[in-house]
N, CA, C and O atoms as a GROMACS GRO file, in nm:
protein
  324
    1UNK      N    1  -0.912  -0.822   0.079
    1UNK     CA    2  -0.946  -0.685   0.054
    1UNK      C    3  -1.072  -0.653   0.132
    1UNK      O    4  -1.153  -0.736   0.172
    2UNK      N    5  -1.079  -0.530   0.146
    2UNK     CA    6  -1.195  -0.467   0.233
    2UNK      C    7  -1.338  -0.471   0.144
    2UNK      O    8  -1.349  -0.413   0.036
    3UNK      N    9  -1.447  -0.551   0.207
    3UNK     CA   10  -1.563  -0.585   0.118
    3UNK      C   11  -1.578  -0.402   0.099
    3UNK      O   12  -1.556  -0.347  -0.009
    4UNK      N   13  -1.614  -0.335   0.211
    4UNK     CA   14  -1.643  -0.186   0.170
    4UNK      C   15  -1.573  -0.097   0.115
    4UNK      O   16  -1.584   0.020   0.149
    5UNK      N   17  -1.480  -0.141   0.014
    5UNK     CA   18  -1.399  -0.061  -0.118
    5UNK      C   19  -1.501  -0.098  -0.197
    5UNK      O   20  -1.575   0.000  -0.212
    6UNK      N   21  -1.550  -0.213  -0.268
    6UNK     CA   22  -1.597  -0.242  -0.366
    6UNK      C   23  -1.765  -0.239  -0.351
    6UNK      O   24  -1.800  -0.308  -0.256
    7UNK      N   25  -1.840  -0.196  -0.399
    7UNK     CA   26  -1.980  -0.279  -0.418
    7UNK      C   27  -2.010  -0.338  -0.542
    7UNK      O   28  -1.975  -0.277  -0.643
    8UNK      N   29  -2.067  -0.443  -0.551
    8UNK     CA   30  -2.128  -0.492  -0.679
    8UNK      C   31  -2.264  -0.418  -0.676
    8UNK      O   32  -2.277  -0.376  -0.791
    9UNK      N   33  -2.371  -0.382  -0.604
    9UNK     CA   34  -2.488  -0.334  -0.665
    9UNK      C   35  -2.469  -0.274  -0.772
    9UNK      O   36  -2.399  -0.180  -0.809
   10UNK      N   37  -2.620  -0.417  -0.866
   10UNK     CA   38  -2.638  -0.352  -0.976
   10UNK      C   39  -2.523  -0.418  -1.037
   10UNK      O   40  -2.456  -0.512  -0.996
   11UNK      N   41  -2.507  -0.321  -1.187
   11UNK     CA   42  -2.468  -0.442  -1.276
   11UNK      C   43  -2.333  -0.376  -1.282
   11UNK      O   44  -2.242  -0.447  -1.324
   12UNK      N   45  -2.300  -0.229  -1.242
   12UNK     CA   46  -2.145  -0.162  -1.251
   12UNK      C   47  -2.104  -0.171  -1.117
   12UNK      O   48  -2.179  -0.128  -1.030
   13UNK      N   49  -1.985  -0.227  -1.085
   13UNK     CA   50  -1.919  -0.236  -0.989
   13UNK      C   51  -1.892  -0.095  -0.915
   13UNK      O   52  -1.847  -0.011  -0.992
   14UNK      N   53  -1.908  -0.058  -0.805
   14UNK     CA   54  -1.875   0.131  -0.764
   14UNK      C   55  -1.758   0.065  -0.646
   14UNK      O   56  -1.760  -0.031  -0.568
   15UNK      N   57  -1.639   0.194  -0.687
   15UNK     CA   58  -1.537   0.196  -0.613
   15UNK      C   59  -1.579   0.256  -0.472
   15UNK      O   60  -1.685   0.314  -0.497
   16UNK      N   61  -1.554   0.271  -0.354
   16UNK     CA   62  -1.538   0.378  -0.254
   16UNK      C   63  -1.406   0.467  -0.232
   16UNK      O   64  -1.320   0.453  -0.144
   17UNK      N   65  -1.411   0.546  -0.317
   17UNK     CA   66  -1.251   0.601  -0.346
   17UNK      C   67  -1.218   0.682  -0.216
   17UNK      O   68  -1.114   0.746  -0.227
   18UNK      N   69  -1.284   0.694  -0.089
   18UNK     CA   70  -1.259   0.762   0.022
   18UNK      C   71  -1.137   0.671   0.085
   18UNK      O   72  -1.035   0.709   0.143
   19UNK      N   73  -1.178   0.551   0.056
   19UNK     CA   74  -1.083   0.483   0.138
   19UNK      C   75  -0.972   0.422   0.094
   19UNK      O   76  -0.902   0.348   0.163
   20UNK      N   77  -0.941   0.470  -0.102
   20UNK     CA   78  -0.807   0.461  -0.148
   20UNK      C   79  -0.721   0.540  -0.169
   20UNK      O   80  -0.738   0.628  -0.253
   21UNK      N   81  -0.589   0.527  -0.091
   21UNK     CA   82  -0.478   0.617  -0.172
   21UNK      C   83  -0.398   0.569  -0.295
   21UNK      O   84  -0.368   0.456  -0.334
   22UNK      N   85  -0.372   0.695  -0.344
   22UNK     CA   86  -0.278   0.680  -0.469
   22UNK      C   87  -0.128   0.651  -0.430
   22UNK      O   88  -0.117   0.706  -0.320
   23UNK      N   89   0.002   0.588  -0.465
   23UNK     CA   90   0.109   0.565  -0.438
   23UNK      C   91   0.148   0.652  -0.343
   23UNK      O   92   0.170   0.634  -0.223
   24UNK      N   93   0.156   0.781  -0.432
   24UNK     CA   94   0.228   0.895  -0.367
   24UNK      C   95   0.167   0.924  -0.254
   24UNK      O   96   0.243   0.965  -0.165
   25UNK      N   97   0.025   0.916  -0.220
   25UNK     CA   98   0.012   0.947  -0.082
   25UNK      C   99   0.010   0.858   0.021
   25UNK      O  100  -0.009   0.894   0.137
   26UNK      N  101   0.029   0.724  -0.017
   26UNK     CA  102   0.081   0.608   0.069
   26UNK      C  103   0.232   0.614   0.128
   26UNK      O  104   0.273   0.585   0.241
   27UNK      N  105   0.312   0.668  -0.002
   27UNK     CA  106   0.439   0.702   0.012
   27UNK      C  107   0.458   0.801   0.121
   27UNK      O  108   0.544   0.764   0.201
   28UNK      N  109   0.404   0.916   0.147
   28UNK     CA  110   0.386   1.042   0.213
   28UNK      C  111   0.365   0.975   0.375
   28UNK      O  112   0.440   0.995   0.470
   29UNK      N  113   0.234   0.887   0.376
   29UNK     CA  114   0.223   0.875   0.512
   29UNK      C  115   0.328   0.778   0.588
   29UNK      O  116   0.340   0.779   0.710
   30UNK      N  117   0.410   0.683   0.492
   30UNK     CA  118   0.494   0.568   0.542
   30UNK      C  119   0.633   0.630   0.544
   30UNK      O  120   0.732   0.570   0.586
   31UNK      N  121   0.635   0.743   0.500
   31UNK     CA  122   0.770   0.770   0.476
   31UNK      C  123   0.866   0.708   0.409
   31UNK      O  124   0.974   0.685   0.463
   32UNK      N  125   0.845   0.680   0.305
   32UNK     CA  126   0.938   0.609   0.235
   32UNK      C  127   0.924   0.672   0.062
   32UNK      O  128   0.886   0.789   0.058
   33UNK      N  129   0.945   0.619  -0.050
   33UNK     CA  130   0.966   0.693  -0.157
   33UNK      C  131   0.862   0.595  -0.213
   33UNK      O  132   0.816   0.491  -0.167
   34UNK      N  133   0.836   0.671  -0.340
   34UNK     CA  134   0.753   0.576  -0.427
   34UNK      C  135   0.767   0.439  -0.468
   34UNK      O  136   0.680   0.352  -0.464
   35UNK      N  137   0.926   0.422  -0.519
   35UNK     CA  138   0.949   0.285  -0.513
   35UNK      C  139   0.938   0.191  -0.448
   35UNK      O  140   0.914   0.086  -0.509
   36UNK      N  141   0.951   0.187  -0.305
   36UNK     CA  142   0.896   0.151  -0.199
   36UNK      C  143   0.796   0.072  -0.169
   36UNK      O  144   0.776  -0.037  -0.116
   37UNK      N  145   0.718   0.185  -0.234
   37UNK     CA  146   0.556   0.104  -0.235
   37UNK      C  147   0.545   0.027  -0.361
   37UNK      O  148   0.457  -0.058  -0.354
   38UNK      N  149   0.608   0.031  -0.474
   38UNK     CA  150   0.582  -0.022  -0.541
   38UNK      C  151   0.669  -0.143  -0.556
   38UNK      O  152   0.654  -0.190  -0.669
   39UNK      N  153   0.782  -0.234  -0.460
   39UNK     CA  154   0.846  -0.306  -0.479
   39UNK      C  155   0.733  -0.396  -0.334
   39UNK      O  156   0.727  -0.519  -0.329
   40UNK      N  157   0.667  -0.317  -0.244
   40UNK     CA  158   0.560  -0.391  -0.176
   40UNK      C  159   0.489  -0.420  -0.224
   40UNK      O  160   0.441  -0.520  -0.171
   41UNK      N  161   0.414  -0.376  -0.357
   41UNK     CA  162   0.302  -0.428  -0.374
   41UNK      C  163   0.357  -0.537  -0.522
   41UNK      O  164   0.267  -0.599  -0.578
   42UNK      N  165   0.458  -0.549  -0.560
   42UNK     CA  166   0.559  -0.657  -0.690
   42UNK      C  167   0.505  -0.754  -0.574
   42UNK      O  168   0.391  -0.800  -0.570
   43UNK      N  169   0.628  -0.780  -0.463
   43UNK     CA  170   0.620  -0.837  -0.418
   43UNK      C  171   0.514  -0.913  -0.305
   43UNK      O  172   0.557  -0.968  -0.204
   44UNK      N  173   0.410  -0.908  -0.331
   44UNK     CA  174   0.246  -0.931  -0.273
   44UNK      C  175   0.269  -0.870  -0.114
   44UNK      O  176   0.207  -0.944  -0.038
   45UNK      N  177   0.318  -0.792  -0.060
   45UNK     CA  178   0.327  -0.793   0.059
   45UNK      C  179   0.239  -0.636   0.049
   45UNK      O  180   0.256  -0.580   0.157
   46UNK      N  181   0.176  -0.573  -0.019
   46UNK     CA  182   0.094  -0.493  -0.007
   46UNK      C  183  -0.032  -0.480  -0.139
   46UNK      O  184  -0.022  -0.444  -0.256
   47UNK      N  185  -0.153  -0.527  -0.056
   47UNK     CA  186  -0.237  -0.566  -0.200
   47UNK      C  187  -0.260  -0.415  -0.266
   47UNK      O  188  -0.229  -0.309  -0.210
   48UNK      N  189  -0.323  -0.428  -0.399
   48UNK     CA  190  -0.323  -0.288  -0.450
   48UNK      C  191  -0.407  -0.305  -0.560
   48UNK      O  192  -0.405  -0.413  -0.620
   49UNK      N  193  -0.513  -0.173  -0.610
   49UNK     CA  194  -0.630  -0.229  -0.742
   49UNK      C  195  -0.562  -0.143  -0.838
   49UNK      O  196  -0.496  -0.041  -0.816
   50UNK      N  197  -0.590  -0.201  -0.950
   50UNK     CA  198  -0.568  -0.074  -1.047
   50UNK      C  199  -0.703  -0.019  -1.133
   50UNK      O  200  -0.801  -0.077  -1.179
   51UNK      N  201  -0.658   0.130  -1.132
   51UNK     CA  202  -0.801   0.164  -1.198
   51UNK      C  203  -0.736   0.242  -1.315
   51UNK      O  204  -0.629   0.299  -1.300
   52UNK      N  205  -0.808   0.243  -1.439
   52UNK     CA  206  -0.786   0.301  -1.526
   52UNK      C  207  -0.650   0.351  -1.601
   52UNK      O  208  -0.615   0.445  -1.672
   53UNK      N  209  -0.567   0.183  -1.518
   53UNK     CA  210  -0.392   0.248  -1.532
   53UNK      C  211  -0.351   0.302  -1.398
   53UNK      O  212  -0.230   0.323  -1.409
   54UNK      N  213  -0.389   0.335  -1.277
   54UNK     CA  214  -0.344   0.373  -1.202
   54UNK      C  215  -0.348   0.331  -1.093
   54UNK      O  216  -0.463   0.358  -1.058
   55UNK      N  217  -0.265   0.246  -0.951
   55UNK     CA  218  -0.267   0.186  -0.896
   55UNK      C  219  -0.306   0.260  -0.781
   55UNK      O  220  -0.248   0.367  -0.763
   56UNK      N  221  -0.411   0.216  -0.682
   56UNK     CA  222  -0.450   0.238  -0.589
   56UNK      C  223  -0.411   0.143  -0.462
   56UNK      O  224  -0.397   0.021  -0.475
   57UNK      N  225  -0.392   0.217  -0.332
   57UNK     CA  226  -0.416   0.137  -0.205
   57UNK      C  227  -0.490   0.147  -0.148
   57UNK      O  228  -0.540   0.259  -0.161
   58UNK      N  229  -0.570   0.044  -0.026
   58UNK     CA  230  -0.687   0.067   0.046
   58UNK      C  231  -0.593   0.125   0.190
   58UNK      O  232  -0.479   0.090   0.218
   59UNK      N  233  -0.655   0.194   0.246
   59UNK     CA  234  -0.616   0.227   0.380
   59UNK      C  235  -0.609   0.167   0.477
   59UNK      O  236  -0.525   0.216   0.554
   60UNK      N  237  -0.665   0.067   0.520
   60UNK     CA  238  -0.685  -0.039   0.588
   60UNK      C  239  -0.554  -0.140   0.565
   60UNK      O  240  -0.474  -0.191   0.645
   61UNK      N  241  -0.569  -0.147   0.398
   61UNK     CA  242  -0.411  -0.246   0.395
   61UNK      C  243  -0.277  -0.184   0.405
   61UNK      O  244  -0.168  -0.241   0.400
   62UNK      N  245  -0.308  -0.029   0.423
   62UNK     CA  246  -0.178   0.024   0.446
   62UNK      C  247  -0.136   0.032   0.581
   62UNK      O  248  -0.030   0.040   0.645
   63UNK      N  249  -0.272   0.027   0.602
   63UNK     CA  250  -0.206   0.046   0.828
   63UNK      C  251  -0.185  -0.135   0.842
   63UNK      O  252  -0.124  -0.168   0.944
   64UNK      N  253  -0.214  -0.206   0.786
   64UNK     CA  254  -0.189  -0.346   0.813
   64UNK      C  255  -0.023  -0.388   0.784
   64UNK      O  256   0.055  -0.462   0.845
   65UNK      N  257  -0.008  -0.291   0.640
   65UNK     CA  258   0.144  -0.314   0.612
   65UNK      C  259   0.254  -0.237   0.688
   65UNK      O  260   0.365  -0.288   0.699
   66UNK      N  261   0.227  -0.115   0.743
   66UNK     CA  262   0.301  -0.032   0.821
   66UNK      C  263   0.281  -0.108   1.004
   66UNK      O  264   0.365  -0.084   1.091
   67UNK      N  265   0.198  -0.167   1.022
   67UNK     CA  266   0.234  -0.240   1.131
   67UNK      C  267   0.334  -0.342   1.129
   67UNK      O  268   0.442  -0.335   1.188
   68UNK      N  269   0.284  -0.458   1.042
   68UNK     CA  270   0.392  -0.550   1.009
   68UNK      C  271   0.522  -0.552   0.927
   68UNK      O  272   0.594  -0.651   0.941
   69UNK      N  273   0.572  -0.427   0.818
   69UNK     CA  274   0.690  -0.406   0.770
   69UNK      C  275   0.766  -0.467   0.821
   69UNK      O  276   0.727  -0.519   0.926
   70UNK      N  277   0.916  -0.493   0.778
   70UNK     CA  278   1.043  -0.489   0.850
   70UNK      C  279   1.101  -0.393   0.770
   70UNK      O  280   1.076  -0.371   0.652
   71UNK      N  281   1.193  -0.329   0.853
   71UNK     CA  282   1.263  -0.185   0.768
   71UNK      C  283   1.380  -0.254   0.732
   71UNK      O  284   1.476  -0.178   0.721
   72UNK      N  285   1.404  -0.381   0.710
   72UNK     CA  286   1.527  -0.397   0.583
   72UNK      C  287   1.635  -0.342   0.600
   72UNK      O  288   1.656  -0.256   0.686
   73UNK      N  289   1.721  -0.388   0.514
   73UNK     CA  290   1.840  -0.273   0.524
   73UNK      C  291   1.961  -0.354   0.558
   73UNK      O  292   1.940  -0.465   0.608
   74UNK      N  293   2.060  -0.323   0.541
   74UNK     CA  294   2.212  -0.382   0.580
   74UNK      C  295   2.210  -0.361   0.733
   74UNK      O  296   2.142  -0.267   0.774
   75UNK      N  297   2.264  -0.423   0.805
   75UNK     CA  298   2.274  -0.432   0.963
   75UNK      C  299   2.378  -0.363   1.003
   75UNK      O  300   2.488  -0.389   0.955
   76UNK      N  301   2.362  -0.269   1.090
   76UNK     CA  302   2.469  -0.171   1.101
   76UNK      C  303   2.579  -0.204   1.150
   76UNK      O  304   2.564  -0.262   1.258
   77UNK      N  305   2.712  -0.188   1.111
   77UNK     CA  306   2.888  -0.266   1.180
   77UNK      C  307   2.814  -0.225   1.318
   77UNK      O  308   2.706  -0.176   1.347
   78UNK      N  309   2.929  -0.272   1.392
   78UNK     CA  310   2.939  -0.268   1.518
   78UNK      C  311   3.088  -0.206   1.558
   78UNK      O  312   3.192  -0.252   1.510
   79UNK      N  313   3.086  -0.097   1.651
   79UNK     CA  314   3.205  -0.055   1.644
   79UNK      C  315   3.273  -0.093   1.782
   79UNK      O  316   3.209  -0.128   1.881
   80UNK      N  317   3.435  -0.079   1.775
   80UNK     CA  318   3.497  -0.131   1.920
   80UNK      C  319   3.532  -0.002   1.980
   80UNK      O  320   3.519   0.107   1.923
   81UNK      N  321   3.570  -0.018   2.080
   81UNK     CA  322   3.549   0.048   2.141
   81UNK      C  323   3.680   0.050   2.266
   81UNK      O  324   3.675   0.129   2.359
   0.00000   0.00000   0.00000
């Protein structure tokens, strides 16, 4: 994770919420649906914090996951021709 999401100064931990999105707007920029993101981040392939019940992404790990994705999916027939 990105040391500059989190600071410890001091004795309360402070978020930098500039540089987290919420599902839905992770969803928005990757194009894909909410579930999506949330079967990436089940499956550790997109880290994610939760705050107060609500799961956040860092931006940084989202351009890391949208580089490396594979778009999945059944392999398309092949037709004759």
């Amino acid at each position: 994770m990105d040391s500059a999401v989190i600071s410890t100064e001091g004795m309360t931990p402070r978020v930098d919420t500039d540089k987290l999105l919420t599902m839905t707007e992770a969803a928005r920029l990757l194009k894909i649906g909410r579930t999506g993101i949330h079967q990436a981040i089940q499956r550790g392939r997109l880290p994610a914090i939760k705050l107060g019940g609500l799961l956040f992404i860092n931006r940084s790990d989202l351009a890391k996951y949208e580089k490396n994705k594979s778009v999945g999916g059944r392999p398309k027939k092949k037709t004759k021709r």
